[in-house]
C-alpha positions, 0 to 999 in steps of 0.5 A: 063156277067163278075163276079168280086170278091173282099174281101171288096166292096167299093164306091171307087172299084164300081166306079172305075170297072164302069169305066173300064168294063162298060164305056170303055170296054162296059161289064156288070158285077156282083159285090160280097163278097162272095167267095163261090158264085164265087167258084161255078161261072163257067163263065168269073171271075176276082177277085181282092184282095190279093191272088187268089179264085180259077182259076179264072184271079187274080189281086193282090190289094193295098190299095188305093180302100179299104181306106178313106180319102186322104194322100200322096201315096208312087208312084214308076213309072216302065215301062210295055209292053212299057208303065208307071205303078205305085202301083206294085204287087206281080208275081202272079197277071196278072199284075204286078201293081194296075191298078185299084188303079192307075185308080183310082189315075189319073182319081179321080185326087188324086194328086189335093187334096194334097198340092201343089202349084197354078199357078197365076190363081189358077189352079193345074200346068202341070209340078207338075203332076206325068204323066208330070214329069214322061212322059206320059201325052200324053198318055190316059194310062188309057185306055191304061191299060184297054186294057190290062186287054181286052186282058187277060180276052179274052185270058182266057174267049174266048166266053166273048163278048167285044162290038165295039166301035168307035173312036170319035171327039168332036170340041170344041169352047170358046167364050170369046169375040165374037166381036173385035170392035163391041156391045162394047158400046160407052164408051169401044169403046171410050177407045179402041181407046184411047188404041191404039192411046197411042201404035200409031196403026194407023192400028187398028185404021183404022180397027176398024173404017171400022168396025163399019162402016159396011165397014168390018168385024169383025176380030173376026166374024169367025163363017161362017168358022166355020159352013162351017168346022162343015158342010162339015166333020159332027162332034160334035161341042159345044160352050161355052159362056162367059156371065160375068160381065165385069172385067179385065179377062172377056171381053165378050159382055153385055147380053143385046146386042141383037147382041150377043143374035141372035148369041148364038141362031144361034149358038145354032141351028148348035151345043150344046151350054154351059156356060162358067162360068167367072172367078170371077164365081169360088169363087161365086156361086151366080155369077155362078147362075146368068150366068147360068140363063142368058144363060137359058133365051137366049135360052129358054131351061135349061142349062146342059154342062160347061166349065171355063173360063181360065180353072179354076179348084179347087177340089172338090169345082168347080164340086159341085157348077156345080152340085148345079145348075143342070149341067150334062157335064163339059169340063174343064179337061185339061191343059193351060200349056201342052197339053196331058190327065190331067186325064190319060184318053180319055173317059168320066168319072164321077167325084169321089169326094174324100173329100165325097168319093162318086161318082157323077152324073157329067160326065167330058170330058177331052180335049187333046189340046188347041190352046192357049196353043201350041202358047202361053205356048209351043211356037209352030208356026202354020207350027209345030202345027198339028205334036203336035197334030196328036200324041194325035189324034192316041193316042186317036184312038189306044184306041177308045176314044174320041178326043176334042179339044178347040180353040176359034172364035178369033184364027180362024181369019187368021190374025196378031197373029192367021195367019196360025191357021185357017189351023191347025184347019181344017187339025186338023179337017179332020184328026180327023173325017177320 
């Protein structure tokens, strides 16, 4: 057992040591006030506040843990042990910055809550985020620091005992359009085909005919491949379910297809299944309400797990309205523009919400890559795909963390635009689970 001292407790430091010594490091601990009790302490202790108690390992405190409200901090980024830190401290501390302030900093997604500029879905963009600007997004320094902090509290306190922990993989699918061509209905297959008359492809013409014909398969019905992937390497897999109203950006399958039915419940008996809230959901509640109920009814089960669709993400409103409907697990923590650690961390977290400096009960689980992203924002080509995406998987197994990754049914289709992706998914996979 660890004794952790500090000159005033609040919900912003019970959190944020929750994180460090119980979800990563996997260590209970005893939180107090009282420096006479951690005087007389003759086990692992640690404080953290302006100068040290006793003998015990000292980390020097800034003020961010000990404030309310949010405002603007003064962040000066300096290197460590071959590493970025910020909030730097006296040399007296065991290092020389906050690392429990700058945790706290990137996982709370502080920078979110200042005013900054939207991307044209509304979304908080990669290149305004201090660890893209300053060059460690792709790297869970969060987890990274904690280690640091392993190491000197096993240097000091040998018989302090640190559970093993294993690295792990979580594949992750969104469904945004379950089918190319079919349960489209007569009127959207109608205009498909007008659609491409007007662009004079004959081919899709032709491929969207054998199709409905039962002649061939829908190019977008990658889901035998799928299956066949998740049996043969045996890791966790979650799929995320489009069920919005038809729009401009949500193009999935109506609900009351019965096709599209029995696929979520095939679906649901080979891997976890969870909404995937549409894009007018994240301003309407009643939407979102609605979406949720209809995968609850397919399924006949409560729905718990989220993720948005195009990763639309507003703090703190997005996390509350999950919360209101009783969902537990959200994986929309990432980015559309780069790939890499959003919140600095390759670990589960609760989300901390700043405007009501509370802790909630909604655990993120931030994804490192997406394929959309490689292909489409940073423009890589299926030959140069995994040399991106290795780093961050030795990134994440250098720490113990959790990897996820996010593709989609229709970039595993091996054909036209995804040609080459189906392999980058599976060289992706096998390399993940090893």
């Amino acid at each position: 057992m660890l004794l952790l001292y500090t000159h005033k407790i609040t919900h912003r430091n019970k959190y944020i040591f929750n994180l460090v010594f119980k979800d990563i490091l996997g260590v209970d601990f005893t939180l107090i006030s009282d420096t006479e009790e951690f005087k007389l302490f003759n086990g692992a202790k640690l404080s953290y506040t302006n100068l040290p108690v006793c003998d015990e390992l000292f980390f020097s405190s800034r003020n961010l843990l000990f404030e309310t409200g949010i405002s603007e901090q003064n962040i000066s980024i300096f290197d460590h042990n071959s590493c970025k830190v910020f909030f730097a401290t006296g040399k007296i501390s065991a290092l020389p910055f906050d690392i429990f302030a700058a945790s706290f900093y990137l996982v709370s997604r502080y920078e979110e809550y200042l005013p900054h500029i939207r991307d044209e879905h509304d979304r908080f963009d990669a290149k305004d985020s201090i660890a893209f600007i300053n060059g460690f997004l792709q790297k869970p320094v969060v987890n990274i620091w904690t280690n640091w902090v392993k190491e000197l509290l096993q240097n000091k306190y040998p018989h302090l005992i640190f559970p093993e922990k294993k690295h792990e993989f979580v594949s992750t699918i969104d469904i945004d359009n379950a089918y190319a061509y079919r349960e489209k209905g007569f009127t959207r297959s109608i205009g498909g085909y007008l659609k491409s008359i007007s662009k004079f492809d004959f081919s899709e013409i032709a491929e969207r005919t054998k199709v409905l014909l039962r002649i061939q398969k829908d190019p977008y019905d990658t889901y035998d491949f799928q299956l066949e992937v998740l049996k043969k390497y045996k890791f966790r897999s979650i799929y995320f379910f489009l069920l919005g109203d038809y729009g401009v950006n949500d193009k999935n399958l109506p609900i009351e297809s019965k096709k599209f039915q029995s696929l979520i419940k095939m679906i649901g008996d080979y891997a976890y299944v969870g909404i995937h809230p549409s894009y007018g959901s994240n301003k309407s509640r009643e939407q979102l309400k609605k979406e949720v109920g209809r995968l609850s009814k397919v399924l006949h089960r409560d729905v718990t797990i989220s993720r948005q669709h195009f990763l639309k993400l507003t703090l703190p409103e997005t996390y509350r309205n999950l919360i209101d409907l009783d969902i537990t697990d959200d994986y929309t923590m990432g980015y559309a523009s780069q790939i890499g650690f959003r919140a600095s961390i390759c670990t589960p977290f609760n989300f901390y919400d700043l405007d009501m400096d509370i802790e909630t009960k909604l655990k993120i689980h931030p994804f490192a890559v997406m394929e959309g992203t490689l292909k489409y924002a940073m423009k890589v080509q299926p030959e140069e795909a995994f040399q991106k995406i290795k780093p961050l998987i030795d990134e994440t197994k250098a720490v113990n963390g959790v990897f996820i990754s996010l593709f989609h049914n229709d970039s595993l289709n091996n054909q036209k635009l995804w040609l080459g992706w189906r392999s980058v998914y599976e060289k992706m996979v096998e390399y993940a689970v090893k």
